[in-house]
C-alpha positions in Angstrom: 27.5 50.0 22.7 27.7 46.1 22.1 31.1 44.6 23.1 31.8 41.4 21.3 31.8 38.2 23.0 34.5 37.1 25.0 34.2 33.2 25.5 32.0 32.0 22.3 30.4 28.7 22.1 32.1 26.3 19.9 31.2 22.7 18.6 34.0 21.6 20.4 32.3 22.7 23.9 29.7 20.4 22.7 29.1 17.5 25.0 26.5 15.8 22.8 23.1 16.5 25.4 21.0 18.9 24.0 19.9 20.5 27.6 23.2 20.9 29.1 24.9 22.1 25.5 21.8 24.6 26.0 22.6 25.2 29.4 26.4 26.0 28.8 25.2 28.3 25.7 22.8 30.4 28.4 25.9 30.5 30.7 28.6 31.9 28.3 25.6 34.5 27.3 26.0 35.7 31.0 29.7 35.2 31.1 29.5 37.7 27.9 27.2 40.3 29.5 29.6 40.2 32.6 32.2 41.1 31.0 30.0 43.5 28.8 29.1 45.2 31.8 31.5 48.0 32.3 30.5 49.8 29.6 26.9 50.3 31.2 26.3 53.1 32.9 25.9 51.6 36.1 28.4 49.1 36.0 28.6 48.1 39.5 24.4 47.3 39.7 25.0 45.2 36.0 27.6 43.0 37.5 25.3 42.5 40.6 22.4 41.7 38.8 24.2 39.3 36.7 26.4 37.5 39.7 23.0 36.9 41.2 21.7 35.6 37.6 24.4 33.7 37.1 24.7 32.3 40.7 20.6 31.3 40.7 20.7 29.8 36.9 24.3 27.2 37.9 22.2 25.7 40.8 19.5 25.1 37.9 22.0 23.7 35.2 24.0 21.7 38.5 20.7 20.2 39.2 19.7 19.1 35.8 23.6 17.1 35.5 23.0 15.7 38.6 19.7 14.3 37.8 20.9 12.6 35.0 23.7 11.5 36.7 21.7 9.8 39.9 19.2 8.6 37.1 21.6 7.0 35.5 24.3 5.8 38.4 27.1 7.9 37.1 30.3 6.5 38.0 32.0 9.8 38.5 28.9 11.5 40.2 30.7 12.3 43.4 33.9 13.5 41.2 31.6 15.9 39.1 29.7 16.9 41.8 32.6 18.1 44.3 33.6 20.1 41.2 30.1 21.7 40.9 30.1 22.6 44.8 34.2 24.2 44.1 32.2 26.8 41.6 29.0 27.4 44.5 31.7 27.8 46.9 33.5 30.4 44.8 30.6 32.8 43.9 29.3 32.6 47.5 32.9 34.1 48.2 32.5 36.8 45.2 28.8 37.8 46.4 30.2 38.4 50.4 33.2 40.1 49.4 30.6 42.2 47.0 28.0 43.0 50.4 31.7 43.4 52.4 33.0 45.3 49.5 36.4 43.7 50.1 37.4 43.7 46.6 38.0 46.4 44.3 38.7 43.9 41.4 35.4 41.9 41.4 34.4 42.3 38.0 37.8 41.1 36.5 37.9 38.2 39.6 34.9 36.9 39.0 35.6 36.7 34.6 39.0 35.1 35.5 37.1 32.5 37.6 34.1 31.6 35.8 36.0 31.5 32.4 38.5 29.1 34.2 36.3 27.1 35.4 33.5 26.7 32.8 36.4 25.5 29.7 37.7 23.5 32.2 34.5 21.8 33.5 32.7 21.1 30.3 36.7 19.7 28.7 37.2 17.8 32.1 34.1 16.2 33.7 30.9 17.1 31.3 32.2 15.8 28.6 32.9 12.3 30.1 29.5 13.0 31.1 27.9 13.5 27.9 29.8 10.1 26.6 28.3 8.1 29.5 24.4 9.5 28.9 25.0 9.4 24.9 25.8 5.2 25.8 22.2 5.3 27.7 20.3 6.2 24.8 19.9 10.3 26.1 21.3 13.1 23.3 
């Protein structure tokens, strides 16, 4: 059984760089399957599998904005990147207290975070971000 998406991508969410719109569509996708996941029959593996996803494809989409943003001497690169770290930081906490298996609540922590942090990253830093790259000619 599908479940219908939880956080959908909206023009709004746009910051006006075709990769890194791309790369916050792919994310909610996995944000959607996460929360998807306890209606699988293994629930526990399926929100494993897509923590680890998840986790490996943000490094990807970190390294791609912060490209751009050496490429470009982005004002606020130390700013946005302190921010990206905050996230790393977090799902290497969710993964160890997975292996520990500290928390009983993982699935719902980790929504609650990653939700959080995604509206308020793209509203809060990407989107200055896109402005700056959009004045250097990239879109």
């Amino acid at each position: 059984m599908n479940t219908p998406p939880i956080v959908l991508w909206k023009p709004p969410l746009s910051v006006g760089v075709a990769d890194i719109d791309e790369d916050h569509k792919k994310l909610l996708k996995m944000i959607n399957r996460l929360f998807g996941s306890a209606l699988s029959l293994d629930p526990r593996q399926v929100l494993h599998t897509i923590l680890d996803e998840l986790t490996e494809y943000v490094v990807v989409h970190f390294d791609r904005e912060e490209t751009y943003m050496r490429r470009y001497a982005y004002p606020e690169y130390g700013i946005h990147k302190r921010d990206h770290q905050r996230l790393l930081d977090t799902a290497g906490r969710f993964k160890q207290n997975r292996e520990l298996g500290l928390s009983i609540n993982l699935k719902e922590e980790i929504e609650h975070a990653l939700r959080q942090w995604l509206e308020a990253h793209i509203q809060e830093h990407d989107k200055r971000l896109g402005a700056f790259l959009n004045q250097q000619g990239i879109s």
